[in-house]
Structure formats: C-alpha cells, structure tokens
C-alpha positions as CSV (number, residue, x, y, z in Angstrom):
1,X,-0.9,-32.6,-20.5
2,X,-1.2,-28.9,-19.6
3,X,-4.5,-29.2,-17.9
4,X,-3.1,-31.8,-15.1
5,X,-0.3,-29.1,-14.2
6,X,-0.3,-26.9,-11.0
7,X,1.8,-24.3,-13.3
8,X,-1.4,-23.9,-15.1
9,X,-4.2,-24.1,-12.7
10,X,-2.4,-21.6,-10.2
11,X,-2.4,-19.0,-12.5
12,X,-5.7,-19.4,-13.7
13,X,-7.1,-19.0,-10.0
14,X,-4.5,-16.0,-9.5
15,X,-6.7,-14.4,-12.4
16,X,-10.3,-15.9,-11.3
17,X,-9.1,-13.6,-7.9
18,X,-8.2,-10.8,-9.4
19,X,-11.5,-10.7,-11.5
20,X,-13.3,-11.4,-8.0
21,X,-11.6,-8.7,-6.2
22,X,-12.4,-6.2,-9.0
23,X,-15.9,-7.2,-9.9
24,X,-17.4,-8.3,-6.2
25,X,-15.4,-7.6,-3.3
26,X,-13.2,-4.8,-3.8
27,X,-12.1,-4.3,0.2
28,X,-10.7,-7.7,1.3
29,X,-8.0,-9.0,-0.9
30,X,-8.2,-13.1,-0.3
31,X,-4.6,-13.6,-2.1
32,X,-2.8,-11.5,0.6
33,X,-4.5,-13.7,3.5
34,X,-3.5,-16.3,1.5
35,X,0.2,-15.9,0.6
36,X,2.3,-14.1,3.2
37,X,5.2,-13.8,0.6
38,X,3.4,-11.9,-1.8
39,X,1.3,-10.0,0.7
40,X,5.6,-8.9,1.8
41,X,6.4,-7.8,-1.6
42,X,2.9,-6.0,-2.1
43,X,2.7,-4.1,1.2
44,X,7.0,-2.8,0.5
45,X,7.0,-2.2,-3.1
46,X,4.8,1.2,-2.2
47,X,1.7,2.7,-3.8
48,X,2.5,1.3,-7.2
49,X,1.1,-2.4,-6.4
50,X,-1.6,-1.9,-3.8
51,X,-4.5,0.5,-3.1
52,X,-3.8,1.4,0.8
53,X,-6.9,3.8,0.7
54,X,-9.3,1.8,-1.1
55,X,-7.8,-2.0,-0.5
56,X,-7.5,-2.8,-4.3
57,X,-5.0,-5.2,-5.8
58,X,-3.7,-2.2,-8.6
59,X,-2.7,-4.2,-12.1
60,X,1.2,-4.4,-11.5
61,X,0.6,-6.0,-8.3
62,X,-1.6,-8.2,-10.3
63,X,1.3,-8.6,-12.6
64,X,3.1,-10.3,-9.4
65,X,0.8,-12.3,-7.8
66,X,0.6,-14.3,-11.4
67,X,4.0,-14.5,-11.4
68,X,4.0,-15.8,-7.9
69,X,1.7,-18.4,-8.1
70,X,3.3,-19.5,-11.5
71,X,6.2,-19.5,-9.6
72,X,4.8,-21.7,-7.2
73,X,3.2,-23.9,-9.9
74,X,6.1,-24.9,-11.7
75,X,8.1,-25.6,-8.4
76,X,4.8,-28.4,-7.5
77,X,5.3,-29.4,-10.7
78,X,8.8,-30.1,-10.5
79,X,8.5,-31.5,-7.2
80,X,6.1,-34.3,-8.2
81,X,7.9,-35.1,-11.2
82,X,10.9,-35.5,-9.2
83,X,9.1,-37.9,-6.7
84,X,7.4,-40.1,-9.5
C-alpha cells in the first residue's frame, strides 16, 4: 500500500516544507539544517536554486530537494523490504 511507504510520505513532507517556507517563514530554510547533502548541492549549484539575499528555497531547488527525499524514500523502502 502506497500510504505505508517512506517513498511517499518523504515527498509529501518535502512539499508540506516548501509550502511552509513560502507561506510563513521565508528566512530559515528547515530542509537545509536538516539534510547536509542537499544543503551541498543547493549552496554549489549557484543562484539558480537558492535565494542568498533573501534565504528562499527558489522552485528548481525545490525540484531537488523532492527528488532527494524521494530518493531517500525508496532507498528506506528498499532497505526494509530487504530486512523483512
């Protein structure tokens, strides 16, 4: 069942932050505190990912971060399928 896979909750929370980030806190971005990998490829991909003057998360670093945490989801996944 989709709903009891990390590959789909992780993304959905990767959105939920991005909406937060937009809508009520706009200077600190949570997912780059969070994840040192993606705050990596966010900080060195330049000004077309992330804001450096006004701290915002810009859409095609959005794109990544989903990606990411999908990434990461389907990895769990396979992990615990692999252990059961």
């Amino acid at each position: 069942m989709l709903l009891k896979r990390f590959a789909f909750w992780l993304p959905v929370l990767a959105v939920v932050n991005y909406i937060f980030e937009l809508i009520v806190n706009p200077i600190k971005d949570v997912g780059l505190a969070v994840d040192p990998l993606l705050s990596f490829i966010l900080m060195n991909m330049g000004n077309i990912t992330y804001d450096h003057e006004n701290f915002k998360l810009l859409f095609p670093g959005f794109l990544i971060h989903f990606s990411l945490w999908l990434l990461y989801g389907v990895l769990i996944d396979k992990f615990i399928k692999q252990l059961i």
